[in-house]
N, C-alpha and C positions, 0 to 999 in steps of 0.2 A: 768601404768594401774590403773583404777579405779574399787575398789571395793564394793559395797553398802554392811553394813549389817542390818537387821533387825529383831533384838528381843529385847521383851518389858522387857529383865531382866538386867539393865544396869552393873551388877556386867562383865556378859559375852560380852557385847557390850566393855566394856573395854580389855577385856581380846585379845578379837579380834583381837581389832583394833591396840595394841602392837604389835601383832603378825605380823600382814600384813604392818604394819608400818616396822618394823626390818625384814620383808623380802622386805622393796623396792616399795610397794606396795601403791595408795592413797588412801584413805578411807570414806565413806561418812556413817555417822552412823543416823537409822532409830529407832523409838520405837513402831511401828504399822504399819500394812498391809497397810490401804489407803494412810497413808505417800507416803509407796513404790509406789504405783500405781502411785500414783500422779506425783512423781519424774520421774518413769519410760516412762512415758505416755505425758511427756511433752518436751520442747525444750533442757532442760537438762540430759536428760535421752541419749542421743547418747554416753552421754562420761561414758556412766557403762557400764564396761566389763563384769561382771559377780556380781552374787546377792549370799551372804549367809543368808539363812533365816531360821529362829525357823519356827517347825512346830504348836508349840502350843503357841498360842498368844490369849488375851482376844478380840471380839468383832472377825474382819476379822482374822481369823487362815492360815497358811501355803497353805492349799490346796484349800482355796479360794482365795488367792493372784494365786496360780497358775495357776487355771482355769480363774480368768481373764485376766494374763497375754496372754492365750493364746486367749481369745477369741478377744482384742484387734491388737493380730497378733503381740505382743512385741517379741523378740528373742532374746531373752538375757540370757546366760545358768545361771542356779540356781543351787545351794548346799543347801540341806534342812539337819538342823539340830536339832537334839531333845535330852532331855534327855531319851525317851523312845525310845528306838531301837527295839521294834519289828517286825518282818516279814509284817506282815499285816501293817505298818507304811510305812516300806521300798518299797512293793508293788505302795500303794496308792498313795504316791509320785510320786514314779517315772513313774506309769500312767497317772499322774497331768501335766509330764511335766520337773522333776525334771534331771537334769544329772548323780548328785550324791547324797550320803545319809552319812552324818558321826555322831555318837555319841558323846553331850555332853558326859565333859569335853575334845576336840579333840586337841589330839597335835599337835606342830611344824610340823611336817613330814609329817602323815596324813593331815593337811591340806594344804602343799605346793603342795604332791602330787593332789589331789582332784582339788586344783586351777588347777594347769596344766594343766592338762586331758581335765578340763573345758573348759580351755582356746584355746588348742590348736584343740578342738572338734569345737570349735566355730570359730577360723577360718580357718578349711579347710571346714567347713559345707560354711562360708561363700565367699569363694574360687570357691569353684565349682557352688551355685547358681549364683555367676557373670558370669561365663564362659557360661552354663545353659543359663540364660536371653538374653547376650552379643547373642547367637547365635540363641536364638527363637525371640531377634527384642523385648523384654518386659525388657529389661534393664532398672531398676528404680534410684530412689534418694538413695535409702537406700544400693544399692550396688557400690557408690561415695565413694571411701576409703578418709575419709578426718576426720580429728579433729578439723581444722582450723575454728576459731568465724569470720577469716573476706570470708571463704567458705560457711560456716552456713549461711551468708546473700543472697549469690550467689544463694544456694539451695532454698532460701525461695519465693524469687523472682523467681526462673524458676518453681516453683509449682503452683505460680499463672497462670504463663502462660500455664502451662499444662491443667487447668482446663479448656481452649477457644480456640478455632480457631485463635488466634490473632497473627499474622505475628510476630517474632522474631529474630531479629540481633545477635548476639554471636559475642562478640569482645575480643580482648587479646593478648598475645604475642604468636608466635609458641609456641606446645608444653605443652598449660597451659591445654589442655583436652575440650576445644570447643565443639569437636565431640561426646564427651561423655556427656557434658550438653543437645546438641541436643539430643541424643538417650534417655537420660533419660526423657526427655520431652516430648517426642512421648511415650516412656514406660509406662507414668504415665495420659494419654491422651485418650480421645474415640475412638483414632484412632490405638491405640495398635494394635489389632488386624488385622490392616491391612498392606501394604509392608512400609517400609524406605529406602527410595534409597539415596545415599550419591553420589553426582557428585564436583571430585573438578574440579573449574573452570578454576585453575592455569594451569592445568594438558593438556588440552581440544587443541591438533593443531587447531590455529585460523580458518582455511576455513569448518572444522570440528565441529563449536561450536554447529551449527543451527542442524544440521545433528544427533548430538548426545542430546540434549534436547527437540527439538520439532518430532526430526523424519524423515522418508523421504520412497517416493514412488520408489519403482521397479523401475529404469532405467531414476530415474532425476537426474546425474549426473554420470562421468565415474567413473566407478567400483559399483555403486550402482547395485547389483547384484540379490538384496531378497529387502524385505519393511521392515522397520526399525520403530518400533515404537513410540521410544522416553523415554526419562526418564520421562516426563511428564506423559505421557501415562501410562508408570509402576509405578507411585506411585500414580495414580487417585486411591482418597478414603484411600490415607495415607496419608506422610510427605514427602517431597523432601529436601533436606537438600544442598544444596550452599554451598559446601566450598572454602574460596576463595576469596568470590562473588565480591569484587575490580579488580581482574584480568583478567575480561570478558572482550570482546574486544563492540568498542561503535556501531555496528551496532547490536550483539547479548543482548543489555542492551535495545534497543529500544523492539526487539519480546520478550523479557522476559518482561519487562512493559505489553506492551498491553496482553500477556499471565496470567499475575497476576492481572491485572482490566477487563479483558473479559470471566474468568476461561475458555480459551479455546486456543487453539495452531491449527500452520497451518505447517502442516511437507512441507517437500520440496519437488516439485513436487507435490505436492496436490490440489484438487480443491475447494474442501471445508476444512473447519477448523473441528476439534474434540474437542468436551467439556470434559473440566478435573475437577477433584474435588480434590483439593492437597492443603496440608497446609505448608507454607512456613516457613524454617526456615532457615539461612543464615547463612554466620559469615566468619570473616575478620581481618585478624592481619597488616591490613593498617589504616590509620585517614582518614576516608571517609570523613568527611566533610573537609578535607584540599583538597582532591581530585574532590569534590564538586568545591571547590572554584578556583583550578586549570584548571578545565574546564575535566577531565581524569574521572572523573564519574558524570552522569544523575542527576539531583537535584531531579528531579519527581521518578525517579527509587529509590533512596534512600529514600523519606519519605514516601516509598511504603513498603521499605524494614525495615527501621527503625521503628518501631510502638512501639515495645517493645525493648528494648536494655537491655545485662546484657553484665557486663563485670568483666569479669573473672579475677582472681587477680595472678602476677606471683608467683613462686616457692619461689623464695628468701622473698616475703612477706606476706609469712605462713610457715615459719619453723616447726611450731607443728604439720606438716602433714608428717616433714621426718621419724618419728620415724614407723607412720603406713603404709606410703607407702615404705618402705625399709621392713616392714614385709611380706607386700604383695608381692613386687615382688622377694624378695631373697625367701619365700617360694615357688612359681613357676617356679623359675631357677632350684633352687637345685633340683626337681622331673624334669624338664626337663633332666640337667644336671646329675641326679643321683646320684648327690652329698648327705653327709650330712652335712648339713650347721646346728651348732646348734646356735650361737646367733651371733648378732654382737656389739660390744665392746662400752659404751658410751664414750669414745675417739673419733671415728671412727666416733658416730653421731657426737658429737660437730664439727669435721670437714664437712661434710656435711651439718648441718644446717649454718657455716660462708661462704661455699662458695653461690657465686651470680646465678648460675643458669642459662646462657644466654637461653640454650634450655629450660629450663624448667624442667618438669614431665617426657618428652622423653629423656632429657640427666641421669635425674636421672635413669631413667629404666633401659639405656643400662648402663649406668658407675656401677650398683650394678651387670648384665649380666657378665659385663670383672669381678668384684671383685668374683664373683663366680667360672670363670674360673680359677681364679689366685689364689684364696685360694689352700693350702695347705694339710689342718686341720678341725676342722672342727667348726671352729672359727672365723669371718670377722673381722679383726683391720686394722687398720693405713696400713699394709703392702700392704694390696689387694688396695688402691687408693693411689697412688705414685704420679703421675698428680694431682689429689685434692690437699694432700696435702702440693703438693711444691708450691700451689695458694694463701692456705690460710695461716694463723694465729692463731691460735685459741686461744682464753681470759679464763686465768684461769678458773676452775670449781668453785673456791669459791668464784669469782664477780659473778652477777648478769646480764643478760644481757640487750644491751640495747634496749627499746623497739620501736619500728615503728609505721607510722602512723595508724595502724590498733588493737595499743596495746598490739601485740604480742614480746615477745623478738626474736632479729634478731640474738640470739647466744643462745640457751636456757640451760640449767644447764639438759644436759641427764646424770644424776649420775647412771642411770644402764641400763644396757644392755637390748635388744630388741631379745626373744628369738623364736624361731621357732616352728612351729606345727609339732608334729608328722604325717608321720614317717620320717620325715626329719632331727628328732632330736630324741637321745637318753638318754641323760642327765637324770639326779635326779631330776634336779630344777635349773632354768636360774637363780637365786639368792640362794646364802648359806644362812644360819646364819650365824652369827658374831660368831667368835671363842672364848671362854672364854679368860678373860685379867687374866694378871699372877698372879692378886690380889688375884683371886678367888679358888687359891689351900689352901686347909688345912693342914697347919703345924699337922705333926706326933709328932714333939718333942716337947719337954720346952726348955726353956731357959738355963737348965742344961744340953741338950742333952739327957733324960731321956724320953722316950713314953708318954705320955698324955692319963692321967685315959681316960676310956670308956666312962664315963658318961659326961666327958667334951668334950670329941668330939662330942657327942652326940648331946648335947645342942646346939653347935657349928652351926653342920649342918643344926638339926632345925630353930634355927635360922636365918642359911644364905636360907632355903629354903623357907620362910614365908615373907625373903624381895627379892627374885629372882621370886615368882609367886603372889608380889602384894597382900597378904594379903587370895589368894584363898585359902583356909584349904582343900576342896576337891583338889586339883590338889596337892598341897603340901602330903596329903596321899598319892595318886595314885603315882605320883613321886620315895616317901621313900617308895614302895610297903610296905604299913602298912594299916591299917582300921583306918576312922576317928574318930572313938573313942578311938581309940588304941593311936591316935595321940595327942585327947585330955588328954588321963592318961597320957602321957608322958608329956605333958605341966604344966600339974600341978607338978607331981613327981620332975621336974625339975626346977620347980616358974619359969615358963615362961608363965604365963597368961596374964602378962603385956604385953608382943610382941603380944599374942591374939587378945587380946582386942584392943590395936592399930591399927592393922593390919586389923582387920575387920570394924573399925572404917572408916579408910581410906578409904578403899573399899567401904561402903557405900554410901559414899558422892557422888563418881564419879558417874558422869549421862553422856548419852549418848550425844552425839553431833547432835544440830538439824538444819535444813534447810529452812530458812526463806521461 
């Protein structure tokens, strides 16, 4: 997961970005409000999961990144941080927009919790407005769980076509989410607002084809018992969606033609035709033009249908989507399920991202469905896919994988675990700290087995706490609960102003990390 932070005081941009680094975390470091905008507001902005930001910053401050944040309609939870913690701070924030509030100098804990909360607030918020859109028919781009840069081209190209009436092909293997491209296409479309009827072709008993997309009168045919209007019919003045659309038989590819160059239909038994207003969108996990050239589908019917084409890219070549969709849908089991699922294990991913995928997105859905049933615990590894992985192989975590023609690696290096939203998890924190290494205890004795003056352990500690917090002199008090002055008499008293001075020295130099 990707962290943004931005504040203009690089001592604390440092300080950060250790922190979220040694918890697991990537980090994108900012030194001013329009930076973040900018990042946020653009094509690289989808992969920040959450934003830490100063509230007090020179030029754009905290509360004005916020209120644009929102007025651009960005939704990305925020952690606003200040050295000033007042009430009226806390307020104004978090009326801005903000999720949470933590006080410079914020520890390890306080800020793993605060990620958390963040994170896991943002995606159940994000969870439920899918479900929400998924069943009001305004299903958009933005709620496509996907990470993938060769999906990112996918989305870019069906945005175009949302903005036009222009006829749409949807091509790919089962599985790859088709249906979902089309909804989100109509979602993002003028025609939102009006029905999406989804007819698969495949599906359709052939003497039944005409009957169920153009329609049919009261008693033109036996059993036609009532008037049947047609799918055409119900989606005049929205979107009708063809899934399928190769597996129409070739007299119903003939009245679908003249129905999509005459925008009008002739139900069966009728004596005149009905004018429709519908925008076609199609989509096909066969090679239509090989079926073109077989003689088994319409050449006029296809460059009727083909205008626009996008074509959808399988599972196995976007790996970098299993991490987020395995978040998506083990959070939706487990509340089904009633389970609590807290994370599942980067083992588990690396086997998942080696295997091939034949189904796709729907074999991954249901294969995490059984791993929930089969869980135990409340923990997803290796045990809950047993089918996986006696398929795969999986390539050490310290190679690198190898990458596809899309640039992506086809094994990716998941060094940590993918953990769950509450309240489907309980947990501290999907990542610990690193546990102190045995270097790091202080010897009580000498070398004679004799206790060690006060004043030398003293120093000792000092010492080790001035190169364990990076030179911070504040955190280094707050730490040895002492007063920084108190810290500084103790540096002198001790002739340790040379660690001082180093130590602050160093500190200064580091500057924030910036983004072309």
């Amino acid at each position: 997961m990707a962290i943004l932070i931005v504040d203009d005081d690089p001592v604390q941009c440092r300080l950060l970005e250790a922190m979220l680094q040694k918890s697991g975390y990537e980090t994108v470091v900012l030194d001013n409000g329009d930076a973040a905008l900018t990042l946020l507001g653009g094509a690289d902005g989808a992969r920040i999961d959450c934003v830490i930001l100063d509230l007090v910053m020179p030029n754009l401050d905290g509360l004005g990144v916020l209120a644009r944040l929102r007025q651009a309609s960005i939704n990305v939870p925020v952690i606003v941080q200040t050295a000033h913690g007042g009430i009226d701070n806390v307020v104004s924030a978090m009326r801005a927009g903000a999720i949470d509030f933590v006080v410079k100098p914020v520890g390890v804990e306080r800020l793993q919790v605060s990620l958390r909360n963040a994170l896991n607030t943002s995606a159940l918020e994000g969870e439920l407005a899918r479900i929400k859109h998924s069943r009001s028919g305004t299903l958009g781009f933005n709620d496509i769980v996907t990470k993938s840069p060769a999906m990112a081209a996918v989305l870019r190209m069906a945005e175009k076509a949302a903005a036009s009436n222009i006829p749409v092909l949807v091509s790919g293997e089962s599985g790859v989410g088709k249906e979902l491209i089309a909804r989100a296409i109509h979602g993002s479309g003028e025609r939102r607002a009006k029905p999406f009827i989804a007819v698969n072709c495949g599906a359709m008993p052939e003497n039944l084809v005409e009957s169920i997309l153009f329609g049919h009168e009261k008693g033109s045919f036996t059993g036609a018992t009532e008037r049947h209007v047609g799918k055409f019919v119900e989606a005049s003045g929205g979107t009708l969606f063809l899934d399928e659309v190769g597996e129409l038989p070739a007299a119903a590819q003939v009245k679908l033609l003249r129905a999509i160059q005459e925008g009008e239909v002739e139900p069966v038994g009728a004596r005149k035709t009905v004018k429709v207003d519908v925008r076609i969108v199609s989509a096909t996990n066969r090679d239509l033009i090989a079926d073109v050239k077989a003689g088994r589908f319409r050449e006029d019917l296809f460059y009727r249908l083909h205008v626009f084409p996008i074509t959808v890219p399988p599972l196995r070549e976007r790996p970098a989507d299993i991490p987020a969709l395995s978040r998506h849908f083990l959070a939706r089991f487990a509340a089904e399920e009633a389970k609590r699922i807290r994370l599942i294990t980067p083992e588990a991913l690396r086997v998942l991202a080696a295997f091939s995928w034949p189904g796709n997105i729907r074999q991954l859905e249901n294969t995490l469905f059984r791993a929930v049933v089969l869980a135990e615990g409340d923990i997803i590894g290796l045990a809950e896919f047993p089918q996986i992985s006696a398929q795969v192989s999986v390539q050490s975590p310290d190679h690198g994988g190898t990458p596809n023609h899309a640039g992506e690696p086809l094994v990716p290096d998941f060094d940590q675990p993918v953990s769950l939203p509450e309240p489907y998890a309980d947990h501290p924190a999907a990542v610990a700290m690193a546990p102190p290494a045995p270097g790091d205890a202080l010897p009580l004795l000498d070398a004679a087995g004799e206790v060690r003056p006060l004043e030398e352990l003293e120093a000792e500690l000092i010492r080790y706490a001035i190169t364990h917090y990076r030179g911070q002199m504040s955190e280094v008090a707050r730490r040895l609960q002492i007063g920084r002055s108190t810290l500084y008499r103790k540096l002198e008293a001790l002739g340790l102003n040379t660690e001082r001075e180093e130590a602050e020295g160093v500190a200064a130099e580091r500057q924030p990390l910036k983004i072309a």
